[in-house]
C-alpha positions as a Markdown table, in Angstrom:
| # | Residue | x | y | z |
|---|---|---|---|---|
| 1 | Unk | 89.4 | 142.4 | 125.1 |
| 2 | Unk | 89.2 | 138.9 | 124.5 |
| 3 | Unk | 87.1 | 138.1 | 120.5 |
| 4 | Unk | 84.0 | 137.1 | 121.0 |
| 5 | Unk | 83.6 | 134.5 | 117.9 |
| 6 | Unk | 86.8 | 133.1 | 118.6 |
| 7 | Unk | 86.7 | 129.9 | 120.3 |
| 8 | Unk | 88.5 | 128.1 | 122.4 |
| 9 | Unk | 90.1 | 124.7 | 121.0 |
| 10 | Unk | 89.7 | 121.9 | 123.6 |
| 11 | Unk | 92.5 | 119.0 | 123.5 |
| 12 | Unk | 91.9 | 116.7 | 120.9 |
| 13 | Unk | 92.3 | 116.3 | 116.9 |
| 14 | Unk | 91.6 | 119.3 | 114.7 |
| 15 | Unk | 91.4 | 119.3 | 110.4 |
| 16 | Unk | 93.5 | 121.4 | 108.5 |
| 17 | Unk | 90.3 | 124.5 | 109.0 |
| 18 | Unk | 90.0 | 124.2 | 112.7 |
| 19 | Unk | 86.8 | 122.1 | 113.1 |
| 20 | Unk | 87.2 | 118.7 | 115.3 |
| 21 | Unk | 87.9 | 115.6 | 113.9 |
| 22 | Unk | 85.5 | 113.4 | 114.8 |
| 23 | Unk | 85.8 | 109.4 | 115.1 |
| 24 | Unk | 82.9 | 108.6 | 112.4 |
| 25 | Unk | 83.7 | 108.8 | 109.0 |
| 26 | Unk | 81.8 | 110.1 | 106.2 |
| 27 | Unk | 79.3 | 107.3 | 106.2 |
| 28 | Unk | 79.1 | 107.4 | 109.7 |
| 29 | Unk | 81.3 | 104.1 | 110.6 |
| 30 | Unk | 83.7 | 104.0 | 112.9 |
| 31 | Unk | 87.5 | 103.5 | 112.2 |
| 32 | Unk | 87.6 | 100.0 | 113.3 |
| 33 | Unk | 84.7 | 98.7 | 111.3 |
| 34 | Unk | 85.9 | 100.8 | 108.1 |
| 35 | Unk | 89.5 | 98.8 | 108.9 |
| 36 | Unk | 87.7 | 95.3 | 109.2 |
| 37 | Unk | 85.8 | 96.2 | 105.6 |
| 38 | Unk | 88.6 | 97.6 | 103.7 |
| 39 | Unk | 90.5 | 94.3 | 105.5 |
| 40 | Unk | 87.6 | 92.1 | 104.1 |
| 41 | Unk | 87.9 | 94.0 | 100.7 |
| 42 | Unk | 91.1 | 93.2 | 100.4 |
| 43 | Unk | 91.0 | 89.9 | 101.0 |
| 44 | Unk | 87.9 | 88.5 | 98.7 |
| 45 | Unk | 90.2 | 90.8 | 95.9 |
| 46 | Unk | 93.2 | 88.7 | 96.8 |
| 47 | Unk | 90.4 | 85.2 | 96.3 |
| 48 | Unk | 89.7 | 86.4 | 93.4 |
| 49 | Unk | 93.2 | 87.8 | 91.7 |
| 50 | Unk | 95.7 | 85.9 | 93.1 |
| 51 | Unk | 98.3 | 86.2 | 91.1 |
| 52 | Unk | 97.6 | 90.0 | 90.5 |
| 53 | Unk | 97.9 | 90.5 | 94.4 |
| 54 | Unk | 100.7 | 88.2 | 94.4 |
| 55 | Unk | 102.7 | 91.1 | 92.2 |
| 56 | Unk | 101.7 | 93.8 | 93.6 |
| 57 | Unk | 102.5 | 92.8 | 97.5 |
| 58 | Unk | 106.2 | 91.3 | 96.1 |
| 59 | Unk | 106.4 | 94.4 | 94.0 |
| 60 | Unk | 105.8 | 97.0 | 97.5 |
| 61 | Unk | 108.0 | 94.6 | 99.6 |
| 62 | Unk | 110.8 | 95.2 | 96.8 |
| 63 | Unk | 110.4 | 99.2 | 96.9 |
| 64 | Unk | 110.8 | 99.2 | 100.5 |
| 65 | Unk | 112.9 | 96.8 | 101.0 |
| 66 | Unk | 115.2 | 98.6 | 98.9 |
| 67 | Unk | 114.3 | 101.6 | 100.0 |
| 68 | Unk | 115.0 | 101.1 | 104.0 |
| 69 | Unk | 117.8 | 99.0 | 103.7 |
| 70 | Unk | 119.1 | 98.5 | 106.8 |
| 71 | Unk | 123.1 | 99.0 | 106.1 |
């Protein structure tokens, strides 16, 4: 006898506790306008630090380079 207050899980993405995911984020944006702000974020930081952004996009390009060293 199948459970009655088990339910069936339809294709898609599922969290870690077995609800949906769903394409909205907390504040109820979408992925592509959360990406374009966090873009636009990053950015007006980089106008206004340059030199800090400066060492910490040489200082990621020098961990991975080094780390997926291609020989």
């Amino acid at each position: 006898m199948p459970n009655p207050t088990a339910k069936a899980f339809e294709p898609g993405l599922y969290l870690p506790n077995g609800s949906p995911m769903s394409p909205k984020l907390l504040d109820g944006a979408t992925l592509p306008s959360f990406i374009e702000s966090s873009l636009a974020g990053i950015e007006d930081y980089a106008r206004r630090e340059p030199w800090t952004f400066a060492s910490y996009v040489f200082g990621v390009g020098f961990i991975l380079g080094w780390k997926l060293k291609p020989w």
